[in-house]
N, C-alpha and C positions, 0 to 999 in steps of 0.2 A: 394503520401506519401512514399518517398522511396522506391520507384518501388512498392507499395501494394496499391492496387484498392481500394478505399472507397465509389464507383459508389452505390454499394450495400452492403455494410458493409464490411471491412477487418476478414481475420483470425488474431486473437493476437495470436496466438501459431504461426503462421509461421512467425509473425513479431518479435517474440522475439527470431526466430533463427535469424532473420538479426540484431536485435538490440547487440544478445550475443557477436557476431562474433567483434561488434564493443566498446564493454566495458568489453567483459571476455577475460583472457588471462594466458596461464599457463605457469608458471617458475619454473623449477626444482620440474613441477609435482606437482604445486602448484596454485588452482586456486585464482589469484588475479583481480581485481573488482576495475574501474574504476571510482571513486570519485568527487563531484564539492566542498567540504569543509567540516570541522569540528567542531562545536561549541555547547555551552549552549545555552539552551532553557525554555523557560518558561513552557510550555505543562505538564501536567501530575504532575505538583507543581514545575516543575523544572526536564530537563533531560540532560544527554550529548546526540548528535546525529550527525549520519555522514551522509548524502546526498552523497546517490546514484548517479547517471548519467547515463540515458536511461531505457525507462518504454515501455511494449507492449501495453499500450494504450496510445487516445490520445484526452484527457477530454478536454473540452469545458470551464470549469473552474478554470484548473490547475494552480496554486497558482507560483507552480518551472519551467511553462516549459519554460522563461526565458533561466534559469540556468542549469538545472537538466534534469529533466522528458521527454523533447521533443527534445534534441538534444544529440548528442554520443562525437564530437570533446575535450569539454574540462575537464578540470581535469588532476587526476594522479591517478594511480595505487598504489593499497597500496594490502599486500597478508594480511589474517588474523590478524594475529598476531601485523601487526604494522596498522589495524584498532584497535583491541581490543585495544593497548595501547594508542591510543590517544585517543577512548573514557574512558579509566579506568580515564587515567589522569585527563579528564575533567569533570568526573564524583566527582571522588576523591578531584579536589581542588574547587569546587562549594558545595562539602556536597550534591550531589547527590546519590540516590540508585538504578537510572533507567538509562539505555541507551536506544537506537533506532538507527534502519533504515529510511532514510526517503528519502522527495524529488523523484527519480526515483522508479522503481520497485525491491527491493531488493533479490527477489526468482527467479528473473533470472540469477544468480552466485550460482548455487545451494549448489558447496561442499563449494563454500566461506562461506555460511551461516551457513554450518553445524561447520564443524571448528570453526567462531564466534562463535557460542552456544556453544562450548567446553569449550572454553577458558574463557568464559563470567562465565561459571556454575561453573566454579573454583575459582572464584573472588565474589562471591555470589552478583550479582550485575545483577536489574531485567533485562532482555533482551527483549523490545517492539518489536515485527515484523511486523512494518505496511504493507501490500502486499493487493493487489486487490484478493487474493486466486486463478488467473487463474489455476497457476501451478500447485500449491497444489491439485485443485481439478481435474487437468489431471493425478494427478502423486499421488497414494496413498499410493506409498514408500515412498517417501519425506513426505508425512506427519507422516509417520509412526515414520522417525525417530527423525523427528521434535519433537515428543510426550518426548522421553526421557532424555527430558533438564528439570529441575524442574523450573527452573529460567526465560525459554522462555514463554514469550508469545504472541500468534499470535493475530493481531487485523487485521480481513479480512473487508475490506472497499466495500461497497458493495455501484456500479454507480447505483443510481435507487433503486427503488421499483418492476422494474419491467424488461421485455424484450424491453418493448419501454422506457422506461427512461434512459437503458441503451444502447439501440443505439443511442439517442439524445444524451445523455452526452458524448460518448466515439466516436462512429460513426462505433462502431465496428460491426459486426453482430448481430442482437439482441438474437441469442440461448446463446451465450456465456455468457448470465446471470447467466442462470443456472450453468454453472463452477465453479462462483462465492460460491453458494450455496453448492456447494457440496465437496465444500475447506470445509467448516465447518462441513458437515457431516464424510468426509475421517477423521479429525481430530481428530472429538467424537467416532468415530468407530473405531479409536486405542487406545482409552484412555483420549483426553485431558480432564480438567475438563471446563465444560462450564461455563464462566465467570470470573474463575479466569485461566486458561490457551489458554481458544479462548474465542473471545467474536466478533459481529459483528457490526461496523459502519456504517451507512446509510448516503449518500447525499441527503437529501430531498428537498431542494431548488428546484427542477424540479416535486416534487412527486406528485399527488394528495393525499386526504387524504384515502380516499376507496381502493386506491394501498397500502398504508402502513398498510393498516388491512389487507389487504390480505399478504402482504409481515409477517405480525406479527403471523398469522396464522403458514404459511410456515415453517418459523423460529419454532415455537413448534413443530411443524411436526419432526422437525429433534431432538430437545429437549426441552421439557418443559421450560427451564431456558432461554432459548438462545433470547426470545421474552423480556425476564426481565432486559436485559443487552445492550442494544441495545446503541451505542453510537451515538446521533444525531448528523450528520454534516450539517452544510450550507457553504453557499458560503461568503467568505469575500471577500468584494470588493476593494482587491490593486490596485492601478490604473492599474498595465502591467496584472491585470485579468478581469479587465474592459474593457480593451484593445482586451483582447480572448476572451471575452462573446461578444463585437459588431462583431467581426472577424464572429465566428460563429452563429450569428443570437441568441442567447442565452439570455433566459430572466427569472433570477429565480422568484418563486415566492416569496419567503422567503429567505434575505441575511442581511448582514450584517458590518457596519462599520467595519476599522481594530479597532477601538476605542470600538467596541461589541454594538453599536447603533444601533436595527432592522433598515433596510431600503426596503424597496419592489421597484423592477426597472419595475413594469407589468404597 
């Protein structure tokens, strides 16, 4: 995997300096963030969103990595500014009030995101931050400053229930679950409000259900609320992700048509 051992699980922290090197780039001291496209989406009642390009993990059932999420070559470079304006745009002529990051990992372009927050909170136009929390929870100054956007909000996608769910689904080491979690905690421990400014995502398509009370457990641990807000993810089955689930041996137990018809593939 791009020169990084998955024999026994990879570091995403050092896979995200090889990935950075390959989608961040600065220009006149400007960091600009390598893109695969821009458009309206259905999600969340309707949002604008830009797709990223290149993620320090590498899921088993990823939806973009096609496109996005598991390769660095395509796209364009856009710095801040001419992201925020193509999603204002596209926000504005659909009669949206939400944007997003999406597709790759977007907390690996760090001051590009701060900057987007900037520009985003002067447009009063909500700012989603989908991100797997690696970073955030290496890094408790980014989160810190992350806190000071009224208009951001973080939604940390959490692979698993657990440490083994998140080495099956990512293949990455199974401690760096815990990272995960502690993106959420850096974040309430500057300030965010839990649920309406971080809120956490779950894959459970791989989970047991005794892993997810425990994982719910956990979740309180850090704040009572956080168990109450929990956004269930599964797997939808596009064919090119059908395609990565026989790849990897991957068998959820709970998925679902693109059409939202449960299907089980066990």
């Amino acid at each position: 995997m791009n020169g990084i051992s998955i024999e026994k699980g990879y570091d995403p922290l050092k896979l995200t300096e090889y990935i950075r090197e390959k989608v961040v780039r600065m220009v006149d001291n400007v960091e600009e963030r390598r893109y695969y496209r821009f458009r309206k989406d259905r999600w969340y009642g309707g949002i604008a969103t830009g797709d990223v390009v290149g993620c320090n993990l590498r899921c088993g059932m990823c939806w973009s990595w096609k496109s996005a999420s598991h390769i660095m070559a395509k796209g364009f470079y856009c710095n801040p500014r001419q992201s925020f304006q193509q999603l204002r745009n596209i926000a504005y002529s659909s009669g949206f009030r939400m944007v997003r990051l999406s597709g790759g990992e977007p907390t690996i372009s760090r001051e590009h995101i701060l900057e987007l927050s900037r520009l985003l909170e002067n447009s009063k136009l909500q700012f989603v931050l989908e991100t797997n929390g690696l970073i955030i929870g290496d890094d408790p100054d980014f989160a810190r400053k992350l806190v000071q956007y009224n208009y951001l909000v973080v939604r940390v996608s959490l692979k698993g229930c657990c440490r083994e769910d998140f080495h099956k689904i990512t293949l990455a080491r199974p401690e760096f679950f815990d990272l995960q979690l502690k993106a959420l905690e850096n974040l309430i421990e500057v300030g965010a409000k839990p649920c309406d400014q971080v809120y956490p995502a779950v894959m459970l398509s791989f989970s047991e259900k005794r892993d997810y009370e425990l994982l719910q457990e956990k979740l309180s641990n850090i704040h009572p609320l956080l168990s109450k807000c929990i956004d269930e993810e599964y797997v939808i089955l596009y064919p090119h992700v059908i395609r990565l689930l026989e790849m990897r041996r991957l068998k959820p137990k709970i998925s679902f048509r693109p059409n939202g018809i449960p299907e089980s593939m066990v």
